[in-house]
N, C-alpha and C positions, 0 to 999 in steps of 0.2 A: 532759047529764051535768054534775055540780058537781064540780068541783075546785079544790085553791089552785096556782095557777100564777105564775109570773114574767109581769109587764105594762109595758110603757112605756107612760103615762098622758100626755097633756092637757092642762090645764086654761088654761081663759081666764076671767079676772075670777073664780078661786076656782073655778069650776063645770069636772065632768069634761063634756071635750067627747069626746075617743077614745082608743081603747085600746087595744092591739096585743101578741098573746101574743109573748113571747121564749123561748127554749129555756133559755139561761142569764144571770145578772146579769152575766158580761162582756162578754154579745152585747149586753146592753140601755143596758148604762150607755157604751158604743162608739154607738150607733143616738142615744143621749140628746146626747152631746155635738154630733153632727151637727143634729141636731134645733136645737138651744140657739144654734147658729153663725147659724144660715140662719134665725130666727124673729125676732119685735119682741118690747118689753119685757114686752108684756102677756100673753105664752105663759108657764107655766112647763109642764116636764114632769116629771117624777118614776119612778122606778125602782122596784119592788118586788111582794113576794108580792101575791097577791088573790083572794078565795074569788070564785070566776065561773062562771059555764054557759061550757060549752064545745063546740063542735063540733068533728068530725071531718071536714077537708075529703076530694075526692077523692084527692087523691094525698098522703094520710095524715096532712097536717100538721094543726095544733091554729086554731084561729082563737077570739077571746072576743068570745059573741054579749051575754053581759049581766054588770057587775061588779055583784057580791053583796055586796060587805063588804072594805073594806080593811085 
């Protein structure tokens, strides 16, 4: 299923390495800053919507199997 959903992205040396669906931009940009602390220079991550395939896991939550479009 395609949907635009909230993502903490990524990227090393410009290129998206992973992506992790958020429920909201306060959960994401709180998850970002942890991220940011504990990472080298060369990480950045980024916060925001993203057209994605998504799956339904079992116990209901959202996980993104592929980003479509930022």
């Amino acid at each position: 299923m395609i949907e635009t959903v909230i993502a903490l992205c990524m990227f090393m040396h410009g290129e998206l390495k992973e992506h992790k669906h958020q429920s909201t931009i306060h959960e994401c940009l709180m998850k970002k800053r942890v991220a940011e602390r504990n990472s080298s220079d060369t990480i950045r991550f980024s916060c925001g919507e993203v057209k994605a395939t998504i799956k339904i896991n079992n116990d209901g939550s959202k996980s993104i199997e592929k980003v479509i479009s930022k």
